[in-house]
Structures are given as C-alpha cells and as structure tokens.
N, C-alpha and C positions, 0 to 999 in steps of 0.2 A: 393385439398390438401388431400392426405391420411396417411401424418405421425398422429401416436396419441398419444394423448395428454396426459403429466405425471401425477396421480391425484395430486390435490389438496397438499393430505397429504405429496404428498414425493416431494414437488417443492423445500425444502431446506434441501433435505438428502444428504449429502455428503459420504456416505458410500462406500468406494471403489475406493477415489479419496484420492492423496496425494498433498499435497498444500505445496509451500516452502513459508514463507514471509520474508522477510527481515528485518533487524535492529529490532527483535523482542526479545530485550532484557529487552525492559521494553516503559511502555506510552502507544501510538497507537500500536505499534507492539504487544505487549503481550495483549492487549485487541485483535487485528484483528486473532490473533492465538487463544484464547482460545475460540469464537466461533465458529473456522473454526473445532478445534476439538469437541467440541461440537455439531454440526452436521453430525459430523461421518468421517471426513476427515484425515488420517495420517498428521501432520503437521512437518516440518523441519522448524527449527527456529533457522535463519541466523544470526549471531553476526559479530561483528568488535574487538572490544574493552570489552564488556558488556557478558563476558565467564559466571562470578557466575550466572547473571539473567538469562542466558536461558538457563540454565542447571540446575536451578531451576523452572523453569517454565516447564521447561520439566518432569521434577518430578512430579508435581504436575498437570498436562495433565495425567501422567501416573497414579496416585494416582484416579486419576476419572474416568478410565476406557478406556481413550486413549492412541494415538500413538503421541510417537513425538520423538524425536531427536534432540540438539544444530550442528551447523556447522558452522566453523571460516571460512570467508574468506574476502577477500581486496577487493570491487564490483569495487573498483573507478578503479581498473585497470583490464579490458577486458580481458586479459588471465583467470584471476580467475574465469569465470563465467562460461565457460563449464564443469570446473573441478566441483564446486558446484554443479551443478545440476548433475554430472554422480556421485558423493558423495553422493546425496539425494536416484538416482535412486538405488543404490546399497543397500544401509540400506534401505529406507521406500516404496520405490517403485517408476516408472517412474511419475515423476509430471506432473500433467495434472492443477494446479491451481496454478499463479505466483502473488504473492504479494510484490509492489514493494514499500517498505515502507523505507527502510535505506536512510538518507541524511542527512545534514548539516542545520544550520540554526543562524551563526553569525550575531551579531547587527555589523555593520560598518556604520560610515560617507560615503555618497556617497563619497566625494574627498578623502577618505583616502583608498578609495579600490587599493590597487594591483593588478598589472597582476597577481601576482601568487594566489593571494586571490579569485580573478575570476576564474580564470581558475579550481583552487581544488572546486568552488561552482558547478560548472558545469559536472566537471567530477563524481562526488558524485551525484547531485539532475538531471541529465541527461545523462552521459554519463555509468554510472553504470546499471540503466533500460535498454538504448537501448540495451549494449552489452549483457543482461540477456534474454531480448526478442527473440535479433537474435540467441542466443543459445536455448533458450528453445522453437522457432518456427522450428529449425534445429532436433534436438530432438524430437518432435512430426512427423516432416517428415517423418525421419529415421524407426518409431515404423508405419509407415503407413498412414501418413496422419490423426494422431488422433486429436479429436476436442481436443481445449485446452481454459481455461480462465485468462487473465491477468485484476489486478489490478492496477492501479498505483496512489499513495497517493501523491495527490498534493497538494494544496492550495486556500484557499479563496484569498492568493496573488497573486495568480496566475492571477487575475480576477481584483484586487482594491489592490495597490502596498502599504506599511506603509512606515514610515520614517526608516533608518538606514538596511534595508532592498531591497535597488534596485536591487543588484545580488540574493536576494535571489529571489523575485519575479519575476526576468525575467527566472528563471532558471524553478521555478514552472511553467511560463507560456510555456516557450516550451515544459517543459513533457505534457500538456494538448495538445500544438497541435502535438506532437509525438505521443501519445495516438490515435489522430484522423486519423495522417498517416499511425499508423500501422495499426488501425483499417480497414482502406479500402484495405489495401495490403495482410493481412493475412486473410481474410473476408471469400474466397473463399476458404482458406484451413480448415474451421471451427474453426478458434483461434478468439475467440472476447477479444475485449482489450478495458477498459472503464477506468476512472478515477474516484475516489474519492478527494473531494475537502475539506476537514474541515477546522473551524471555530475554536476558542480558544478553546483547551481540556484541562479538569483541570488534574493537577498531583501535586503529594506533594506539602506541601510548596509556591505554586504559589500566594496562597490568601498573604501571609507574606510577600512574595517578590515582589510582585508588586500589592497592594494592589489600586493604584488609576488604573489600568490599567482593575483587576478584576470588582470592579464597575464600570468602565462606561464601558463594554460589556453588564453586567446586566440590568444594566438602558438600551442598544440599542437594545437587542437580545428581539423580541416579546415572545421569550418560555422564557426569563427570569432568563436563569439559563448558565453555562459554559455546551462542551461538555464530555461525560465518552469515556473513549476510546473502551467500549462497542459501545455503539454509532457508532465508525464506523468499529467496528466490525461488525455491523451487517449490515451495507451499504456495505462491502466488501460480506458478507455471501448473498446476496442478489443479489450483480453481476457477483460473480463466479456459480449459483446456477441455475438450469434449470426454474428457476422463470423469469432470464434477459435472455433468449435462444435466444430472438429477439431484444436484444440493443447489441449495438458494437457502439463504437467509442463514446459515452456519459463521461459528465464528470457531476457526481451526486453532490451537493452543500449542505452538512451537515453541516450548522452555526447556527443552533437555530432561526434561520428567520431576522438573523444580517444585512444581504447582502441586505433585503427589505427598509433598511431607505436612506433617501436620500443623499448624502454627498454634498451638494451644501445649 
C-alpha cells in the first residue's frame, strides 16, 4: 500500500468540501450542519416547510465565519432532487458530502394506519434518500467519478420497533438496509454511504411534554442523559470525514448505551 496517510490533524477538516443536509431547519439537522460548518465545509441547508430556521441558521453559519445557504425543496417527490442538488452546485459548489436527515415521524395505532399514511412514511423516510443518492451518485459521475460521502439519519427504530410507531420503524429499517445496498453498489465508484442511527435527542419543551417518557430513558441510557443534536452532529462529521475513508455501508448506533439493556 502506497497511498498516504492524512495527518492526524486534518482527519476532520472539511475545508473545500460542500455538504447539503437535509430537513435542517432545526433539531438534528441544524446541530448536523452547524458542525459540518464548523469543520470547514460549505453547507446547503435543505428545508420543506421550516424557511425562517434555516435562513437563520444560515445567518448565523455566516456570522461565524462560514458558508451556508437555505434551499426549499419537496425531497418526497424525485423530480425535485436533481434540481436541488444542481441549486447547491451552482451557489456553494458541487456537493461532494450528502446528509440525509429530512423525514416524518407520526405516533399512529398500528390498525389505524392508512394506505396513504404508509405510503407518505415511506416516500419521506425512504423514498426522498434514495432518489437524492441516485442523483447525487449521477452528479459525482458526471464531474468524473469524484469520491463522494453520504449520511443517512436513521433510527434506533430502525433496530428495536416502539408502540404507535410500526410504519415508522419499518421505514427506518429499510433506509439502514438501503444504506448497506448502496454502500456495496457505489463502493467502487469511491461514494461510501453509512448511517447514523440516534437514540432520544433532547429539544425544546420535550422534558414538559413528555415528562415520564424523558425519565425512563434516563433511568435506561448507561450515559444517563438524553442526546444533543451535537451529538450527532458529530457522528455525521466523523463519517463524511477522511477519519471513516475505510467504513462504507456501517450503520453507527448514538443512543447513550440505551440499546445495551435488555428488553425481555
């Protein structure tokens, strides 16, 4: 082996790389952006719905000495995601780092779910990555076969299903094995594609709202505490980063050591 080796220092510089994430209007998104800017990366930060937060958030990336950008678009439907990404490329630059964070997450009765209620889980928390993937591996082609790194923000349900949540969890668990199949298929083009899986992240108001649900995480999670969307902010900054140069197709499990108790 004669390639060599990045030091040390610069295994998580992102300097020179444009990163789009998704649904980064606020939560997990706007923590996974504001370290990806943080490490030197231009970020495009994707919205739906959530325009004010990441056009403030974008402010305040810029405010600190980075690059960022808001961009509106509809992921659940596949037209819209080549158009995003040739939007990114044109303002911030060609993305070479894909964070696939935007999705759904309704409590439903299993018997009360609808076709249609299905069908928009899926289109959202799977069908919006894949067609993002196969645009933004098309895209890297195009520019020459550049290496590229995709995240895809799944679930500890993905893995261990909750109640009122069966669509949602099956939905995480196929981005985990999509994750794995692109992983192998894009492998050889130098695009690695891994997953992040969190565990309960705190955000506003959570303790008020569901306050027996917050303690007994507490009481199960051995670290003792809920996740910051830092947290996996930094599990993202950590897979896009010539730190993971040698994982593809991993799906990283950040729950605070929740997933180690036994459920039997």
């Amino acid at each position: 082996m004669t390639d060599t080796l990045p030091p040390v220092a610069d295994l998580l510089d992102l300097s020179g790389r444009t990163a789009l994430v998704t649904g980064a209007g606020g939560g997990i998104g706007a923590g996974i952006a504001r370290r990806l800017a943080a490490a030197g990366a231009a970020v495009a930060l994707h919205y739906n719905a959530s325009r004010a937060a990441a056009e403030r958030l974008a402010e305040e990336i810029g405010a600190a000495g980075g690059r960022a950008a808001a961009f509106a678009a509809d992921i659940a439907d596949p037209a819209a995601c080549p158009a995003l990404l040739g939007a990114v490329a044109e303002r911030l630059g060609e993305p070479d780092i894909l964070v696939n964070n935007a999705g759904v997450q309704p409590v439903e009765a299993f018997e009360a779910i609808a076709p249609d209620s299905l069908r928009a889980m899926m289109d959202a928390n799977l069908g919006g990555p894949f067609a993002l993937v196969q645009a933004f591996a098309a895209r890297l082609a195009e520019a020459g076969d550049r290496p590229g790194a995709v995240v895809n923000i799944a679930s500890i349900e993905g893995l261990q299903p909750a109640p009122g949540h069966s669509h949602y969890a099956a939905s995480k668990a196929a981005l985990i094995m999509f994750t794995r199949a692109a992983a192998m298929e894009l492998g050889p083009r130098g695009i690695r594609v891994n997953a992040v899986s969190p565990g309960l992240i705190h955000r506003d108001g959570i303790e008020e709202g569901w306050p027996e649900g917050v303690a007994r995480w507490r009481a199960a999670a051995p670290l003792g505490r809920l996740g910051r969307p830092e947290d996996i902010g930094d599990a993202v900054l950590f897979l896009a980063s010539d730190a993971a140069r040698w994982i593809t197709g991993a799906n990283l499990v950040v729950d605070g050591g929740v997933g180690t108790r036994p459920t039997w």
